[in-house]
PASE-589626 format. One record per residue: z, x, y negated of N, C-alpha, C in turn; residue in three letters; residue number from 1. Coordinates in steps of 0.001 Angstrom, whole numbers, plus 500000, padded with zeros to 6 digits. Layout:
N
<<Z,X,Y>,<Z,X,Y>,<Z,X,Y>,'ALA',NUM>,
...
//
This chain:
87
<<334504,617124,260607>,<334550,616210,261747>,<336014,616032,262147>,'UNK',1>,
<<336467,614808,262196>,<337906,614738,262748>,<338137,614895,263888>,'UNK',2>,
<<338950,614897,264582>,<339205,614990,265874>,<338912,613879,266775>,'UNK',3>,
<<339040,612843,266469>,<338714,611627,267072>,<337116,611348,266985>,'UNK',4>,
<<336394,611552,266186>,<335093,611945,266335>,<334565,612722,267046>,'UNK',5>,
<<335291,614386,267514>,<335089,615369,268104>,<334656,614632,269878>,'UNK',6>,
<<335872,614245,269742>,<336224,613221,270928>,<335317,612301,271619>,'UNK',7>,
<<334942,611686,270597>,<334213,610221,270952>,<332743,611099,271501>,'UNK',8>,
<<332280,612102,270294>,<331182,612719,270899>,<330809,613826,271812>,'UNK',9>,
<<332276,613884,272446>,<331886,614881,273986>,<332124,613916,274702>,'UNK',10>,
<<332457,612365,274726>,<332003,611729,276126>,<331001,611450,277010>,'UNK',11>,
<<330370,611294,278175>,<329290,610910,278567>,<328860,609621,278235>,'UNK',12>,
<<327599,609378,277762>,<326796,607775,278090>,<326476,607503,279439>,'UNK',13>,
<<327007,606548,279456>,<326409,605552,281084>,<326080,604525,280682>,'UNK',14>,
<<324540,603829,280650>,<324079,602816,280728>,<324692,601637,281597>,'UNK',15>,
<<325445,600790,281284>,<325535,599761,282231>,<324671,598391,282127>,'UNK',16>,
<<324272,597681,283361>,<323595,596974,283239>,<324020,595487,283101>,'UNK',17>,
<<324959,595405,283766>,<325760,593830,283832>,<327111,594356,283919>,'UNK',18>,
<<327808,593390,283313>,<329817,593022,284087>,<329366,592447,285076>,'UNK',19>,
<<330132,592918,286311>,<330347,592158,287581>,<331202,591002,287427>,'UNK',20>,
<<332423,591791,286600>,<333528,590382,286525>,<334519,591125,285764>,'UNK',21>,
<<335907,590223,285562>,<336999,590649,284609>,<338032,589613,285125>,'UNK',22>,
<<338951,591107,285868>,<340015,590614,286538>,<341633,590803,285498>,'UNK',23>,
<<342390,589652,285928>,<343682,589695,284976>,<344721,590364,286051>,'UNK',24>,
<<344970,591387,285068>,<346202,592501,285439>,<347625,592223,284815>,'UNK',25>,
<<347949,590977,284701>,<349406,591249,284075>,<348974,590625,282679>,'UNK',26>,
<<349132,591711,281907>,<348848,591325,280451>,<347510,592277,280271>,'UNK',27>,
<<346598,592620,281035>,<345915,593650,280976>,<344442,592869,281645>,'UNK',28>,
<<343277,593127,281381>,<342125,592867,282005>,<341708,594078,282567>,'UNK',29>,
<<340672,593942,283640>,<339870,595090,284236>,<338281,594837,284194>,'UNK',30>,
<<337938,595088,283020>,<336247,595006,283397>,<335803,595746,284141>,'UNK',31>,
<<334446,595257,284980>,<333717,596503,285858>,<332188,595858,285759>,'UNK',32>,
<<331854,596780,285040>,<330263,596993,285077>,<329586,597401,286057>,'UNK',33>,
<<328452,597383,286406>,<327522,597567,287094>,<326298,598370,286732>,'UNK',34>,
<<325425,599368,287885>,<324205,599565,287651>,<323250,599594,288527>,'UNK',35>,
<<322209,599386,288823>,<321386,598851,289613>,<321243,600173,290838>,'UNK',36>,
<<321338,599822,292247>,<321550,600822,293057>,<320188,601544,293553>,'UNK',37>,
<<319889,602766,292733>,<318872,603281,293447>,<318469,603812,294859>,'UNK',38>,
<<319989,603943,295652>,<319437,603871,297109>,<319437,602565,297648>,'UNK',39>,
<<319208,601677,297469>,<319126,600921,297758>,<317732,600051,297933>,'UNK',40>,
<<316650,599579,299002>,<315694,599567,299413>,<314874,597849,298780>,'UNK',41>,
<<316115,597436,298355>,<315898,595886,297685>,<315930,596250,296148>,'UNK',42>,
<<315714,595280,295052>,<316157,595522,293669>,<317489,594532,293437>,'UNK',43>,
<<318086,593830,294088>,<319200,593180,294094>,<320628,594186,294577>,'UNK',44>,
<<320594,595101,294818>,<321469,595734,294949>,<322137,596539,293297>,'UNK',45>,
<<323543,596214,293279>,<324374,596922,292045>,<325721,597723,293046>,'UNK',46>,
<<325741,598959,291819>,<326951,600068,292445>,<327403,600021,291206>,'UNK',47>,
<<328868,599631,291588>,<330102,599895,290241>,<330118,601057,289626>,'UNK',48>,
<<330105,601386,288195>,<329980,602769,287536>,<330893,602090,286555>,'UNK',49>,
<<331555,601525,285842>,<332868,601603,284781>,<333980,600680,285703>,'UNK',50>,
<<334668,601287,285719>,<336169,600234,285694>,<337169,600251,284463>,'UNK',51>,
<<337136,599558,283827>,<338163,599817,282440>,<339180,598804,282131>,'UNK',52>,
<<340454,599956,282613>,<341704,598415,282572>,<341966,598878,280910>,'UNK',53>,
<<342418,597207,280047>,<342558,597515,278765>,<343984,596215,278324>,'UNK',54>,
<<344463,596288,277405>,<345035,595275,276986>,<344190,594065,276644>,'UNK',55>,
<<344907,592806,277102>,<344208,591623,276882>,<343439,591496,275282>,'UNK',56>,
<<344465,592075,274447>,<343996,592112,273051>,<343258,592447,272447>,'UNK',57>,
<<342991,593736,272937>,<341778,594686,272659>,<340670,593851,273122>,'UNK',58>,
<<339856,593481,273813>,<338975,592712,274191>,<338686,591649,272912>,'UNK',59>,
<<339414,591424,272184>,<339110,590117,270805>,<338721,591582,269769>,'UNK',60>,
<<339117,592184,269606>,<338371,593252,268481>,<337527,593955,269068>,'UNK',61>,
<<337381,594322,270383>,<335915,594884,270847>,<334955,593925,270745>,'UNK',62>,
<<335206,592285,271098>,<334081,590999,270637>,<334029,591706,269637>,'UNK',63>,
<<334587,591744,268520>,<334595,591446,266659>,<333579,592674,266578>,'UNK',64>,
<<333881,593870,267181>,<333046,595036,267554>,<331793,595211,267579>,'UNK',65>,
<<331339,594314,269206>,<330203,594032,269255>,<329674,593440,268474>,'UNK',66>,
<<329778,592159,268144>,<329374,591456,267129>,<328993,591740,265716>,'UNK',67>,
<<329529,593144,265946>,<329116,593811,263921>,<329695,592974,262946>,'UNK',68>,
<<331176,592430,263029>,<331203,591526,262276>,<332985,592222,261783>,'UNK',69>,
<<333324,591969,260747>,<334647,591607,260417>,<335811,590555,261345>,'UNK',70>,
<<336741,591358,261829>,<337196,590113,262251>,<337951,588966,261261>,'UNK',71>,
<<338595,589618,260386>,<338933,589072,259005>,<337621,587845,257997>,'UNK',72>,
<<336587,587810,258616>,<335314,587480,258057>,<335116,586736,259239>,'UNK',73>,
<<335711,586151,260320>,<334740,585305,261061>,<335792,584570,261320>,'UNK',74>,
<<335601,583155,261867>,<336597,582614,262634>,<336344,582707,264174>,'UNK',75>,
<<337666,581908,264527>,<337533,582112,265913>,<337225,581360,266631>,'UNK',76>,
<<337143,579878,265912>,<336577,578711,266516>,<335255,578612,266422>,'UNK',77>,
<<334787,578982,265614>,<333458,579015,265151>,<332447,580022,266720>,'UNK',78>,
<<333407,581295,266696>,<332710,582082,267411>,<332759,581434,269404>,'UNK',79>,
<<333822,580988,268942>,<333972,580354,270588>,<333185,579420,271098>,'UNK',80>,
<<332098,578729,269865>,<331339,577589,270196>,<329792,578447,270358>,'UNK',81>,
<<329601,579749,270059>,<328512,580381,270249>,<328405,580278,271893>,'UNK',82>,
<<326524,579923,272245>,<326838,579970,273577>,<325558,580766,274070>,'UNK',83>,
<<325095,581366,273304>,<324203,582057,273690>,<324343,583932,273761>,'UNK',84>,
<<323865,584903,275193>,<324218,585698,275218>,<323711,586746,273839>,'UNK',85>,
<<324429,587980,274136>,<323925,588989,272560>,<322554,589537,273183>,'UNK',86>,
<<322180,590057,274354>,<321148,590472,274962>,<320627,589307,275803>,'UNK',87>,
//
């Protein structure tokens, strides 16, 4: 097991349910996810559980990521005209 594996698998899972939004930091984004608030007495209530500031860049290979795809193997125009969500 490498170390970076070691790594990846002592982090915790947190289910998130939605992005709230994705704010621009400079050259940097801040995603923040959401999960549905169990004290909360309505089902419309969400409590922030990720904030993750990242480079703008990273965000085009985490797409390529999600997507299970090569980024070398897809274009980018192609993918920008997709308009339907993955879930």
């Amino acid at each position: 097991m490498t170390k970076q594996s070691f790594l990846i698998d002592q982090a915790v899972d947190l289910y998130c349910q939605d992005i709230a939004r994705i704010d621009t930091l400079g050259p940097n984004r801040r995603l923040i996810f959401t999960i549905p608030d169990v004290t909360s007495p309505s089902d419309d209530c969400q409590a922030v559980a990720v904030k993750l500031i990242m480079p703008a860049e990273l965000l085009v290979r985490l797409a390529y990521m999600a997507a299970g795809t090569d980024e070398s193997a897809a274009s980018r125009q192609l993918l920008a005209l997709e308009t339907h969500r993955a879930n």
